[in-house]
Structure formats: C-alpha cells, structure tokens
MDTraj code that builds the backbone (N, CA, C; nanometers):
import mdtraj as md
import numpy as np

residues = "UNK UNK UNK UNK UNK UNK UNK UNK UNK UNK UNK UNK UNK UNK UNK UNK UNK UNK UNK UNK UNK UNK UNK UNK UNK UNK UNK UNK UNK UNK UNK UNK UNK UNK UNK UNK UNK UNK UNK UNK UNK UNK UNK UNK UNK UNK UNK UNK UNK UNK UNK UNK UNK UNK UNK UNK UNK UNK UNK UNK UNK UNK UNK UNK UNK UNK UNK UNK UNK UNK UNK UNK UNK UNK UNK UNK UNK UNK UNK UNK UNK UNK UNK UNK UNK UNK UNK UNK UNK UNK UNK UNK UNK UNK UNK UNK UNK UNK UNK UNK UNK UNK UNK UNK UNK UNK UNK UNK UNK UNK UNK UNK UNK UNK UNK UNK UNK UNK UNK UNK UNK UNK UNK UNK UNK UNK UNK UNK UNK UNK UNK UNK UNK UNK UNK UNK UNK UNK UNK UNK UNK UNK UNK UNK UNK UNK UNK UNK UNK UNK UNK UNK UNK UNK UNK UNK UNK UNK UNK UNK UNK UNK UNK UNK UNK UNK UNK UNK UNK UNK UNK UNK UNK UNK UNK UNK UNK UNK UNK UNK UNK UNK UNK UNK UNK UNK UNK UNK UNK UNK UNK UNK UNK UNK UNK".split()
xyz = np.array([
    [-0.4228, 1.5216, -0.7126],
    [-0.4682, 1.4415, -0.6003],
    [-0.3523, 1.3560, -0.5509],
    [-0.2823, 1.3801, -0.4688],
    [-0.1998, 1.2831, -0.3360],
    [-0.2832, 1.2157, -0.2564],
    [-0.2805, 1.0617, -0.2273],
    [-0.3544, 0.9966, -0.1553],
    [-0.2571, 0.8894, -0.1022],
    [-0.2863, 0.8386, -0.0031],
    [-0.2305, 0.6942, 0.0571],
    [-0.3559, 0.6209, 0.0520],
    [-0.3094, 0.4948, 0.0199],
    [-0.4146, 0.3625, 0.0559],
    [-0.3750, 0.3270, 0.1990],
    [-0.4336, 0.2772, 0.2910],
    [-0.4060, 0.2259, 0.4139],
    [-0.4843, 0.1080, 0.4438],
    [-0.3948, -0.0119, 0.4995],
    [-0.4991, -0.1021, 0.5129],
    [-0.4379, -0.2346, 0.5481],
    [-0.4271, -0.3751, 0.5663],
    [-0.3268, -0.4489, 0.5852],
    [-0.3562, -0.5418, 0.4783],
    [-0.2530, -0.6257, 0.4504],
    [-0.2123, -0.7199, 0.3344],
    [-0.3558, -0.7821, 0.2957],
    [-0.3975, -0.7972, 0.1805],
    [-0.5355, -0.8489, 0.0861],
    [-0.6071, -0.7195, 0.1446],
    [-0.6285, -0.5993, 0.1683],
    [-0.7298, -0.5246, 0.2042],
    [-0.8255, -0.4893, 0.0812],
    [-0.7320, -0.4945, -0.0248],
    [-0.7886, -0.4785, -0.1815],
    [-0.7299, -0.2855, -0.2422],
    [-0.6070, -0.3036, -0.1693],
    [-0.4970, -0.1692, -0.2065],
    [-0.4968, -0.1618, -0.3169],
    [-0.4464, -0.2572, -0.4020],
    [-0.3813, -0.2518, -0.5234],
    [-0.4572, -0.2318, -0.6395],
    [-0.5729, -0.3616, -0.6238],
    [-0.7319, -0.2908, -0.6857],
    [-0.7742, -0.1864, -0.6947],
    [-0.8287, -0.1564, -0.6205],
    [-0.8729, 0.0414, -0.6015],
    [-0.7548, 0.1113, -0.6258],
    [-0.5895, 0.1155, -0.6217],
    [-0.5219, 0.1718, -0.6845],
    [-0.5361, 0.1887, -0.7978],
    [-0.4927, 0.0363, -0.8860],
    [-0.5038, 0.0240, -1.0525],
    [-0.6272, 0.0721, -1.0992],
    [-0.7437, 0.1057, -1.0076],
    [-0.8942, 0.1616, -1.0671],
    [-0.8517, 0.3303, -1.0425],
    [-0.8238, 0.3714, -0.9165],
    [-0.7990, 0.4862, -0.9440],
    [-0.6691, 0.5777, -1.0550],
    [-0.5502, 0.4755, -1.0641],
    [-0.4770, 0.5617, -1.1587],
    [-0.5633, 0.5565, -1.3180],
    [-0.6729, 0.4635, -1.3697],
    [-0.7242, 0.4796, -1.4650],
    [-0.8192, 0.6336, -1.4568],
    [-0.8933, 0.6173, -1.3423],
    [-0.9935, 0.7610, -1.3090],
    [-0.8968, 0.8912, -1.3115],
    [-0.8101, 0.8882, -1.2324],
    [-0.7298, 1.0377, -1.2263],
    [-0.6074, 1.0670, -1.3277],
    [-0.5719, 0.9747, -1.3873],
    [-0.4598, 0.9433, -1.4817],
    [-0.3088, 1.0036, -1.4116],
    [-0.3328, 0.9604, -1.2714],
    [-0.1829, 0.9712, -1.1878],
    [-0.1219, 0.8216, -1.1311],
    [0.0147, 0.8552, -1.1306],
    [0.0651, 0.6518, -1.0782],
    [-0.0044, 0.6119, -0.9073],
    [-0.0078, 0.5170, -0.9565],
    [-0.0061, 0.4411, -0.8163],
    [0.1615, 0.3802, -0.7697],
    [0.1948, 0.4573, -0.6853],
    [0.3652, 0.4279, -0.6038],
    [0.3511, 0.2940, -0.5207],
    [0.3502, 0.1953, -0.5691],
    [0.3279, 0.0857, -0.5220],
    [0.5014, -0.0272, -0.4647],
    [0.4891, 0.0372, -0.3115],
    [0.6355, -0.0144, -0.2973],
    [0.6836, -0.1824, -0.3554],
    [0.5055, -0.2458, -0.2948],
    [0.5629, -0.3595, -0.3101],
    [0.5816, -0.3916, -0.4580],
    [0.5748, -0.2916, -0.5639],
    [0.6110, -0.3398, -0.6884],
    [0.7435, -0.3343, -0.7238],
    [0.7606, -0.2059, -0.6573],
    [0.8756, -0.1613, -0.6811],
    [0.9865, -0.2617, -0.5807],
    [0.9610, -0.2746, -0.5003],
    [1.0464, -0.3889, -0.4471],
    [1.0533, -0.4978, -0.5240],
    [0.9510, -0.5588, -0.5719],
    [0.9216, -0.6625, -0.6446],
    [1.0324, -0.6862, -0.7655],
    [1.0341, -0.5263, -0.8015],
    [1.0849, -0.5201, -0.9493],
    [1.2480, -0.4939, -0.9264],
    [1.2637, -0.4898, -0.8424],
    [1.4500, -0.4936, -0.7796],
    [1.4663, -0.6364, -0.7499],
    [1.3874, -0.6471, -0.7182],
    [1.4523, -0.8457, -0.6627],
    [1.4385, -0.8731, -0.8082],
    [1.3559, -0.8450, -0.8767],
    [1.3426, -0.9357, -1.0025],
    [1.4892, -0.9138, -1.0910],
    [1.5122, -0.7698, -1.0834],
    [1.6053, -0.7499, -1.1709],
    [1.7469, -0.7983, -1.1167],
    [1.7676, -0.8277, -0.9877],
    [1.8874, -0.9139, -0.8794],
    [1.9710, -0.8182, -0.8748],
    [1.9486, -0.6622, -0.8286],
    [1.9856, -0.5630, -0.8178],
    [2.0047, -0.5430, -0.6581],
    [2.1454, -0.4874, -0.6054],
    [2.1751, -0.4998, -0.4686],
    [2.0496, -0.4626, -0.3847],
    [2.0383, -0.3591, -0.3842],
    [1.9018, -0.3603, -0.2927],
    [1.7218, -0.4699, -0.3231],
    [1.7801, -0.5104, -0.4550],
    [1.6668, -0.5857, -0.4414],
    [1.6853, -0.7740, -0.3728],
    [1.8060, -0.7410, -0.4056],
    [1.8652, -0.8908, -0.3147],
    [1.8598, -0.8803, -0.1593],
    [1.8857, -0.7785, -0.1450],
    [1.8817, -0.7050, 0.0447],
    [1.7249, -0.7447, 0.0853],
    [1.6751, -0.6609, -0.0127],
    [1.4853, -0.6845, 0.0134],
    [1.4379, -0.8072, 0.0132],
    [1.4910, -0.9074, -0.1041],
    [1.4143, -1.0439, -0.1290],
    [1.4509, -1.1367, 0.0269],
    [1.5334, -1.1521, 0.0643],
    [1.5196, -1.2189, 0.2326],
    [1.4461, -1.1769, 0.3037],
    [1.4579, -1.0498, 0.3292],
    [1.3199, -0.9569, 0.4520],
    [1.2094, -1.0360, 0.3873],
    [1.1634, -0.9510, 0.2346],
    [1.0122, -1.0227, 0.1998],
    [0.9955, -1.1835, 0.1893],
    [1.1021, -1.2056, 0.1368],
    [1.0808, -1.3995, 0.1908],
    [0.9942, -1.4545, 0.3210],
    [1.0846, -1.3848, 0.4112],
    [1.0374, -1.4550, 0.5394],
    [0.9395, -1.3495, 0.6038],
    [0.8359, -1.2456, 0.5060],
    [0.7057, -1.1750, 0.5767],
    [0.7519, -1.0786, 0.6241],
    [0.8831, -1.0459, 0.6667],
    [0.8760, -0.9360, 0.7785],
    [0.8948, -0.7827, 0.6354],
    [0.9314, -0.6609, 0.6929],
    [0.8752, -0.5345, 0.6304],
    [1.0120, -0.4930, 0.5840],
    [1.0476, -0.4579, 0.4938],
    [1.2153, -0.3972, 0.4645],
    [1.2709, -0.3107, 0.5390],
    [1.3535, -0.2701, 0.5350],
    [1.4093, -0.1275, 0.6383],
    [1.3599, -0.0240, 0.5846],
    [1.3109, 0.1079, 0.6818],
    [1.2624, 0.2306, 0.5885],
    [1.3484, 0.2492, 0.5340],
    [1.4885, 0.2580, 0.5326],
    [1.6058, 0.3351, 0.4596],
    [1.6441, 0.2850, 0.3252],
    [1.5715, 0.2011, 0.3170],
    [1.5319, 0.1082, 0.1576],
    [1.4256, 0.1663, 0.0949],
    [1.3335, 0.1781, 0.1698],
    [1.1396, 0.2169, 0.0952],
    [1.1577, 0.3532, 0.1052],
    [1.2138, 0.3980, 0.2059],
    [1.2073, 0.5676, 0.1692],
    [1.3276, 0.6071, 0.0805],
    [1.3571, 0.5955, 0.0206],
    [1.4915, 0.5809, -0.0734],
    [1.4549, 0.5751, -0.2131],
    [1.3521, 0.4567, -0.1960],
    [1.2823, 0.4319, -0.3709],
    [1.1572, 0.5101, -0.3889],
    [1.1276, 0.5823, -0.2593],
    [1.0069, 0.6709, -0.2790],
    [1.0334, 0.7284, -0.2947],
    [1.1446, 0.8603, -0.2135],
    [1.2102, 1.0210, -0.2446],
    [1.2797, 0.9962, -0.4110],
    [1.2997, 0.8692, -0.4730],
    [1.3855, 0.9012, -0.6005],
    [1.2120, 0.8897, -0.7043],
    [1.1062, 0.7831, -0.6726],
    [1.0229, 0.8432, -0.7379],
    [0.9400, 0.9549, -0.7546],
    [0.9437, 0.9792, -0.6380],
    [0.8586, 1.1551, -0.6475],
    [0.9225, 1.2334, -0.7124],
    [1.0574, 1.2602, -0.7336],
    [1.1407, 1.2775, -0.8594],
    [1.0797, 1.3194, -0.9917],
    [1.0202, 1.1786, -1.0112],
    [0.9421, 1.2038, -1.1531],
    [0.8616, 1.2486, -1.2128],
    [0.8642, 1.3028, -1.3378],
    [0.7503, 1.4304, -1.3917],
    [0.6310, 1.3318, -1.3844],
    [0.5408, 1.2173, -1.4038],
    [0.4636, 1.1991, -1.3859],
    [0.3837, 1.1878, -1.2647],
    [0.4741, 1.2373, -1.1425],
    [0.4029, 1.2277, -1.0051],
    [0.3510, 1.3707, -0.9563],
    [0.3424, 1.4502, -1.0720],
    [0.3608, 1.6311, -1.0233],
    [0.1948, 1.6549, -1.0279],
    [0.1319, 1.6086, -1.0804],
    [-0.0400, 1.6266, -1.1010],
    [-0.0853, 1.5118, -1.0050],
    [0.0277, 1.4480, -0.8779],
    [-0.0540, 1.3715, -0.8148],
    [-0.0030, 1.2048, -0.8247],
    [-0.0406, 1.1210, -0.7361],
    [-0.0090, 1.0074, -0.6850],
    [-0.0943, 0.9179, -0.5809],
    [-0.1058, 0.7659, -0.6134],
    [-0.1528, 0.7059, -0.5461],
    [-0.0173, 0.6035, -0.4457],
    [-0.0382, 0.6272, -0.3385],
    [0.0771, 0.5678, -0.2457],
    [0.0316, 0.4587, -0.1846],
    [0.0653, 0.2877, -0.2578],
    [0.0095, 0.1926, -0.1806],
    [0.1212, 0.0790, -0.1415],
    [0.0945, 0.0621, -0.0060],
    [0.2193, 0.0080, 0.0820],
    [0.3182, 0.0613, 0.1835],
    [0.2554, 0.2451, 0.1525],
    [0.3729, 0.3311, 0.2270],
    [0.3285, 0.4085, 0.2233],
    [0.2927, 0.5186, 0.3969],
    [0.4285, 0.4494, 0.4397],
    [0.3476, 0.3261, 0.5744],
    [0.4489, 0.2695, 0.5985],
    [0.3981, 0.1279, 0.6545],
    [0.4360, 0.1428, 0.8480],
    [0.5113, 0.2540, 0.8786],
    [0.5521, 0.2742, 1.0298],
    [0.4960, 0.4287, 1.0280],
    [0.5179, 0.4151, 1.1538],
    [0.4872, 0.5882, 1.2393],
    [0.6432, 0.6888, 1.1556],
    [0.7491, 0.6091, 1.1700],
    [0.8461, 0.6622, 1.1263],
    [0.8899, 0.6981, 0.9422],
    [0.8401, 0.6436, 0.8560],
    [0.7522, 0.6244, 0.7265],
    [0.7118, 0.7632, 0.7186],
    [0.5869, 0.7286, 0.7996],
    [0.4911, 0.8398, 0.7548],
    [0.5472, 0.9940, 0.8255],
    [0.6032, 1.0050, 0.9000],
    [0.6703, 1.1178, 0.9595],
    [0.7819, 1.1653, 0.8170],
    [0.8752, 1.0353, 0.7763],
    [0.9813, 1.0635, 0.6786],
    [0.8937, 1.1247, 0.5024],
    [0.7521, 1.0818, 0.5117],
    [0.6992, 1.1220, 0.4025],
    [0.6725, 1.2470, 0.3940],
    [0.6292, 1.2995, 0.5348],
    [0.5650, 1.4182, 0.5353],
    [0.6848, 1.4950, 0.4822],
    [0.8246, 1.5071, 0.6093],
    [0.8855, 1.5605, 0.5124],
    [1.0060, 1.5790, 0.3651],
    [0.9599, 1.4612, 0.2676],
    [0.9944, 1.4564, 0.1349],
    [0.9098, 1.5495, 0.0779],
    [0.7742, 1.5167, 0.0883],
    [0.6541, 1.5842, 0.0628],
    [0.6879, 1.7174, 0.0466],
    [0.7356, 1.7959, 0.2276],
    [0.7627, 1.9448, 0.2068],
    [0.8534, 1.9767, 0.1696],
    [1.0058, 1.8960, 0.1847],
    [1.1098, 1.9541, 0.0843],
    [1.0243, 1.9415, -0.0919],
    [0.9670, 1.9029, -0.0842],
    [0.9748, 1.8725, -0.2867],
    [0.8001, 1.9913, -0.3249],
    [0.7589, 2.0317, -0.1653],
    [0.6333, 2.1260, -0.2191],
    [0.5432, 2.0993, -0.2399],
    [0.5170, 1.9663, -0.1635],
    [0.3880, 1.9082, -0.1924],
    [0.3273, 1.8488, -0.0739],
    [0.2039, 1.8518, -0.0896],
    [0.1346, 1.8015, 0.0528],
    [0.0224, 1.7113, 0.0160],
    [0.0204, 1.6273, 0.1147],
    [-0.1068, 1.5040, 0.1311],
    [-0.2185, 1.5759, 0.0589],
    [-0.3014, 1.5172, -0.0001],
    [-0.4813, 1.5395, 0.0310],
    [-0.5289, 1.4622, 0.1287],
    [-0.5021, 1.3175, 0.1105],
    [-0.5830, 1.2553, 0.1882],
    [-0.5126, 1.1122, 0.2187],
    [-0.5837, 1.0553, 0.3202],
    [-0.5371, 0.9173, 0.3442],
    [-0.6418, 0.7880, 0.3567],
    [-0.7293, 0.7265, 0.3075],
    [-0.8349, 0.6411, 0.3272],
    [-0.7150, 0.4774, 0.3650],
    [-0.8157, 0.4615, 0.4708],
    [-0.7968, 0.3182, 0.5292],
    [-0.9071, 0.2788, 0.4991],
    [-0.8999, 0.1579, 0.4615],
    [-0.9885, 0.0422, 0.4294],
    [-0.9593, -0.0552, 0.5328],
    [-1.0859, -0.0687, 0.5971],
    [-1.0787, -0.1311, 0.7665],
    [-1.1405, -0.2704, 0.6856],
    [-1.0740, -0.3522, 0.7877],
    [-1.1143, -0.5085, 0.7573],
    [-1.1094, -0.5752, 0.8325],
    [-1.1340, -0.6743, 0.8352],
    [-1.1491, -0.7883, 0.9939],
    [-1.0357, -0.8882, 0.9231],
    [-0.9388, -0.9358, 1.0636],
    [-0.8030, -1.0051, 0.9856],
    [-0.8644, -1.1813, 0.9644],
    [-0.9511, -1.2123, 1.0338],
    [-0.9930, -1.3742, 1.0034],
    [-1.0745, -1.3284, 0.8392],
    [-1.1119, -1.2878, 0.8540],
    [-1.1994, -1.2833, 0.6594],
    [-1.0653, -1.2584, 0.5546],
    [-0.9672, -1.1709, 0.5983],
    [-0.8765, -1.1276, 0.5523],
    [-0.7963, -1.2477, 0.5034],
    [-0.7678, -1.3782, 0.6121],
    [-0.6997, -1.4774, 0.5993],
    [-0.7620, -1.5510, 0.4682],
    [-0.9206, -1.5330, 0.4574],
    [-0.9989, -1.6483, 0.3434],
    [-0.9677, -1.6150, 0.2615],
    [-0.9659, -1.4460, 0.2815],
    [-0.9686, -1.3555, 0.1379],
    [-0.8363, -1.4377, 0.0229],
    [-0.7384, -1.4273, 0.1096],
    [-0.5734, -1.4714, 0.0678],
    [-0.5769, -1.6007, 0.0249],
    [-0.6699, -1.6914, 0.1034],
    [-0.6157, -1.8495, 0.0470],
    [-0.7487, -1.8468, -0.0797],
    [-0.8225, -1.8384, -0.0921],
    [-0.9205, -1.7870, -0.1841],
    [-0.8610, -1.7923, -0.3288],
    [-0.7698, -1.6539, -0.3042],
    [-0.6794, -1.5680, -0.3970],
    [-0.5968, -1.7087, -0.4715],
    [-0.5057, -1.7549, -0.3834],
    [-0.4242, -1.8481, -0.3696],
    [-0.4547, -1.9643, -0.4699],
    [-0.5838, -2.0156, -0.4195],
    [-0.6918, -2.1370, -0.4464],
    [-0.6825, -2.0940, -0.6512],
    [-0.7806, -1.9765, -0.6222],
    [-0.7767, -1.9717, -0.7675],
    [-0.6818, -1.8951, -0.8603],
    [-0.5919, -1.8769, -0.8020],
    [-0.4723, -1.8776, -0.9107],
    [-0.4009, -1.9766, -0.9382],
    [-0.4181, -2.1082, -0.8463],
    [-0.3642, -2.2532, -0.8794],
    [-0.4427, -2.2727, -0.9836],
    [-0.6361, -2.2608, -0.9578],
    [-0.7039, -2.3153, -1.0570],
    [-0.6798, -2.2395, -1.2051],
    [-0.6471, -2.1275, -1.1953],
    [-0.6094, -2.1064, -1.3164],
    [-0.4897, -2.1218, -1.3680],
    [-0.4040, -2.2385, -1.3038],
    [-0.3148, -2.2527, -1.3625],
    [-0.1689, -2.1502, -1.3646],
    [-0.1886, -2.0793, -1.2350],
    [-0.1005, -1.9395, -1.2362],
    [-0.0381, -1.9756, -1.1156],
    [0.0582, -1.9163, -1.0505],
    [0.1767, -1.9331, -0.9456],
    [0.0740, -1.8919, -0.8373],
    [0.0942, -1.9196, -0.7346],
    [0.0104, -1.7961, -0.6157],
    [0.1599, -1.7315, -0.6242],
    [0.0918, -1.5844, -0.5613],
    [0.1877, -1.5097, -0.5451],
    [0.2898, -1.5433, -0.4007],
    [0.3974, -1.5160, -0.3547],
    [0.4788, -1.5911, -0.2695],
    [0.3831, -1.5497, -0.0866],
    [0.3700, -1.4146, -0.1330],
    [0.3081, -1.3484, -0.0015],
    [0.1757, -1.4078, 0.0193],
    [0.1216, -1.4861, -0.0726],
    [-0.0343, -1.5496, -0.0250],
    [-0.0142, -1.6771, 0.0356],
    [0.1092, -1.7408, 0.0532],
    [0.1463, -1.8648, 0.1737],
    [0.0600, -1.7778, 0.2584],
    [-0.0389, -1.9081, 0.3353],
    [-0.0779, -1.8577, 0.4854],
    [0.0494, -1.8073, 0.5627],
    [0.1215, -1.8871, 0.6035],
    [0.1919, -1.8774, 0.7316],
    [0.2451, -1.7344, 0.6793],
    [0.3441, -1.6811, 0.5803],
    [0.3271, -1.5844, 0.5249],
    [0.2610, -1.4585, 0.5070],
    [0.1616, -1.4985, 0.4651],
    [0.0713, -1.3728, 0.4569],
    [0.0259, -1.3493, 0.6822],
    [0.0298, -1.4745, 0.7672],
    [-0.0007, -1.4609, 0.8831],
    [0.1327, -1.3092, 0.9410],
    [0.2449, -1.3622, 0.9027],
    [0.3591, -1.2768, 0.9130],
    [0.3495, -1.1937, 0.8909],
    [0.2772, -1.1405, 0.7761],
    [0.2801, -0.9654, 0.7118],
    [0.1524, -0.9436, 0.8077],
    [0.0734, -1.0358, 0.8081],
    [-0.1054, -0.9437, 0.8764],
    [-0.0321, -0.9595, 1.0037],
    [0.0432, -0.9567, 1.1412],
    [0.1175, -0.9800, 1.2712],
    [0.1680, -0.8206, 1.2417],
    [0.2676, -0.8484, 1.1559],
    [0.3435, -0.7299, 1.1118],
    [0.2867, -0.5585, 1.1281],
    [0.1670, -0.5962, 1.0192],
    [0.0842, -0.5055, 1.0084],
    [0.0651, -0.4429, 1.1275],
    [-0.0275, -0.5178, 1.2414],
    [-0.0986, -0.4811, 1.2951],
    [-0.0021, -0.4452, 1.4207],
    [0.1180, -0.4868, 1.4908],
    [0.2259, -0.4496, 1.5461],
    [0.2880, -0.3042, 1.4552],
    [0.3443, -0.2733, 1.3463],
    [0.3930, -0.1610, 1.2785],
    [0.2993, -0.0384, 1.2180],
    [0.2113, -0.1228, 1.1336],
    [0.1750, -0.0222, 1.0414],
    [0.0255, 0.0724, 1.0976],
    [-0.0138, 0.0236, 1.2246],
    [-0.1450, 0.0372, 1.2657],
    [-0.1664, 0.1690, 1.3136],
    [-0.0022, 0.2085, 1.3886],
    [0.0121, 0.3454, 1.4204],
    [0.0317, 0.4662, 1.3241],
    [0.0217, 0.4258, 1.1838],
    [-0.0040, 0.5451, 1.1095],
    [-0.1533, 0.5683, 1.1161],
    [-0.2495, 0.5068, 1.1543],
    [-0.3888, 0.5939, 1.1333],
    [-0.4233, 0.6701, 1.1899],
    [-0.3724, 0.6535, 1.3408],
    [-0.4422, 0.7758, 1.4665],
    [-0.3327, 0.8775, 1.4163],
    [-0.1616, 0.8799, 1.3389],
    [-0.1042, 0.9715, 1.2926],
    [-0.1961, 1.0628, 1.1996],
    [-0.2350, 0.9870, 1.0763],
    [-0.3154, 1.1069, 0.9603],
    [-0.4456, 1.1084, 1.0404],
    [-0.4926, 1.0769, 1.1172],
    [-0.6038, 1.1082, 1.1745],
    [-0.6106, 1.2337, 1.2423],
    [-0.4796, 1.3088, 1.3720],
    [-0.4461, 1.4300, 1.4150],
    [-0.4335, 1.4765, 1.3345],
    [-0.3739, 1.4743, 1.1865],
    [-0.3910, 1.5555, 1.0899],
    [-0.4482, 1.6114, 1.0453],
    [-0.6054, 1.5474, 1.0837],
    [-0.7436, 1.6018, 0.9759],
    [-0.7187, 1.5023, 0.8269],
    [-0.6645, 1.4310, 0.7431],
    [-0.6231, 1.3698, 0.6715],
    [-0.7067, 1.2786, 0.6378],
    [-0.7443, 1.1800, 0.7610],
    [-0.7938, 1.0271, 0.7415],
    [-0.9546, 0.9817, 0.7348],
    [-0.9230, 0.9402, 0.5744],
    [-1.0817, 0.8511, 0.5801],
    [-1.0791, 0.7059, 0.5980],
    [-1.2125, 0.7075, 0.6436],
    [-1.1804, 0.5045, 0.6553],
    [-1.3106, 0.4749, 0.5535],
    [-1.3251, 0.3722, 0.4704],
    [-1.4471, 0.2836, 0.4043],
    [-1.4440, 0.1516, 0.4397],
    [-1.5268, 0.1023, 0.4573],
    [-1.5308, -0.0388, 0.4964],
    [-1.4378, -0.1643, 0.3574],
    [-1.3665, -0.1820, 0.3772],
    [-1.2553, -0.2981, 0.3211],
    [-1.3164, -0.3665, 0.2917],
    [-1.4000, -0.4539, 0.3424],
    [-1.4990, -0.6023, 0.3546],
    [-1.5913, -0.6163, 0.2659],
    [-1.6307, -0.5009, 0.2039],
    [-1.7569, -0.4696, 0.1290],
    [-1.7150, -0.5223, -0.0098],
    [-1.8094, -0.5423, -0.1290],
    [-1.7475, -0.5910, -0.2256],
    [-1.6477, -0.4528, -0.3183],
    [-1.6142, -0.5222, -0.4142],
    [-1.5181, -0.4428, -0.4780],
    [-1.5521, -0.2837, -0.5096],
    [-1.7195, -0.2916, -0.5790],
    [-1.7354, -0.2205, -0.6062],
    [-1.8233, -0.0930, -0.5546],
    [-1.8960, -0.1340, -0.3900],
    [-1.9204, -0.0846, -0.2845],
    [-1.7823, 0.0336, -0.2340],
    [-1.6473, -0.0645, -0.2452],
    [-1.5573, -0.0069, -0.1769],
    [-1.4979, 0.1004, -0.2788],
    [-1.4920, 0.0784, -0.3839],
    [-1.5042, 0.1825, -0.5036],
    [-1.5803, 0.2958, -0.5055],
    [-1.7062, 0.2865, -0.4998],
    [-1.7876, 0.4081, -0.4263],
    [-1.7527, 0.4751, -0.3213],
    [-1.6958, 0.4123, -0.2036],
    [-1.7012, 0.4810, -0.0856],
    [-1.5721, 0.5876, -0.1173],
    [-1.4807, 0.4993, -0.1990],
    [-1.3406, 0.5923, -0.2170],
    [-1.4056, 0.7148, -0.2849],
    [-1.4503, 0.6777, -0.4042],
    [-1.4920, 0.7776, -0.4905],
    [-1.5140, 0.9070, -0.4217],
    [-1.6326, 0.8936, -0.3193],
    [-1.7361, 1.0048, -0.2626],
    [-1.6533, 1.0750, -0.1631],
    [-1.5399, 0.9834, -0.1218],
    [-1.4390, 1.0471, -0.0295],
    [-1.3658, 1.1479, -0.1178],
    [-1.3266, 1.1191, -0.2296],
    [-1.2278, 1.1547, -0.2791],
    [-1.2998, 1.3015, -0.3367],
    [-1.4329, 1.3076, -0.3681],
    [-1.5100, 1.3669, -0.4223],
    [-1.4885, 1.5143, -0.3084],
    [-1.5642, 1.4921, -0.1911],
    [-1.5306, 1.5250, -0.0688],
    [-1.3993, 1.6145, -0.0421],
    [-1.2761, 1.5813, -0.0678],
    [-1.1575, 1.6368, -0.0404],
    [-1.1074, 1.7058, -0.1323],
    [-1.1547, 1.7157, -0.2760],
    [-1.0749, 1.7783, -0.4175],
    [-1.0653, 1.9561, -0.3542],
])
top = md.Topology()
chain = top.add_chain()
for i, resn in enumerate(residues, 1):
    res = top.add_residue(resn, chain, resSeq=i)
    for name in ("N", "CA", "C"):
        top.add_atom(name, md.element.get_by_symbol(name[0]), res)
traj = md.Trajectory(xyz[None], top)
C-alpha cells in the first residue's frame, strides 16, 4: 500500500499515519520529521531548512525531494509507504510521480482530510495549551502567528495537489473535523476500497 496523507497543518496527518504504519507494518515518510531530524543533527541541509521552517514558510522542493528519492531507496519502503507532508506543491507531486516510475512503483491512493482553517486554528492552540499543561515545550510550528504562516502557505501552495490526484482517479477525501476515531474509519474503508 502507497498512500499520501493530504491535508493542511493540525489536519491530524501524523496521527492516522503513526495508526496506520502500526495496521500495515509500512513507514510513514514524514518530511517534517525528517527535516526535523537534520536541523536537529546541525547538518548542512538541516541548517538551510531550520530558517525556512522558523519563519513558517515551506523548504525548497530540491531539499524535500532529495530526502524523499534517497528514502524510497530503502528496503523497508518496498511493501509500501505512508507519505505525510509531501508532496506539498503541484511541482512535488509531478516530481513524485516520476521517482515513483523510475524506481517501479506507483501511487494507490491519496486521501485528503478536509477541514475548516478557523477550527484548525483552536485545534493548534488547544495542542499548544496542553502541552504547556503538561509541562512539555509546544512544538515551534504551534505559535499561532506560525502555524497562521504554514495554514496561508498551505492553502496558496499545497491546495493544487488535490484537483492533481483527483484527474488521476487517485483521490479520497474524509472529513478531518470528525473525531480521531471517526476519521480512522473513514481511512480504513477507503483504504479497504482501493487494496
């Protein structure tokens, strides 16, 4: 199973990722980890990345498609992959398709998780709220003004990949908004649907 998550910042990607690589026992390609995990390590491209993601805006594809074509690489992505964060432009998802066919492999599917961006905003300070209360960092991207930058972003860049996997035949949508485990179902039955 090849899948993309689609959806904009708090849609609940990463969730339903980490639930689905337990169900299918394939990775979830999660750029922003992998970005995450280059800045952490203060590795040139992750120093390049940590300013872009500082100030909200999206890295260059020639960065994200770079750390994607070297992970598809790996023997654990050959029975399948969950792709969340990418690709994030029209130009992304064009450059995926073909990694995809040089390396022999093709999409199953693409589910967007549609959401309304004012609930989206609560969702984040929410998040925010109670990771103070527990005594934990918020994460840097849950600053409002911040997270306002990536949801702008989003909806200017990343919006034009859906009507893309949509000409495809590709694209499901489930409602985002719904609780966790509503939106868990809907993936499921999709996913059920496309095997």
């Amino acid at each position: 199973m090849r899948l993309i998550l689609l959806g904009p910042p708090g849609a609940g990607k990463g969730t339903q990722a980490n639930r689905l690589v337990g169900k299918y026992g394939i990775p979830q390609l999660s750029t922003g980890d992998m970005l995450r995990a280059a800045v952490a390590a203060g590795s040139p491209i992750g120093r390049k990345a940590k300013a872009v993601m500082d100030a909200g805006d999206l890295v260059s594809d020639d960065i994200v498609e770079g750390i994607i074509d070297e992970r598809l690489d790996q023997p654990d992505v050959r029975k399948g992959f969950i792709l969340d964060g990418f690709p994030r432009t029209l130009a992304q998802a064009e450059a995926l398709d073909a990694m995809l066919a040089r390396k022999g492999m093709k999409l199953d599917v693409a589910i967007e998780l549609k959401t309304d961006a004012d609930q989206l905003v609560s969702r984040i300070l929410n998040r925010a709220a109670e990771a103070k209360a527990a005594g934990r960092p918020a994460r840097r991207d849950d600053d409002p003004e911040v997270f306002k930058a990536r949801l702008a972003a989003y909806y200017r860049d990343t919006a034009a990949v859906t009507p893309y996997y949509a000409a495809k035949g590709v694209l499901r949508q489930v409602d985002g908004m719904a609780g966790i485990a509503e939106v868990a179902a809907a993936i499921d039955a999709t996913l059920a649907e496309v095997k």
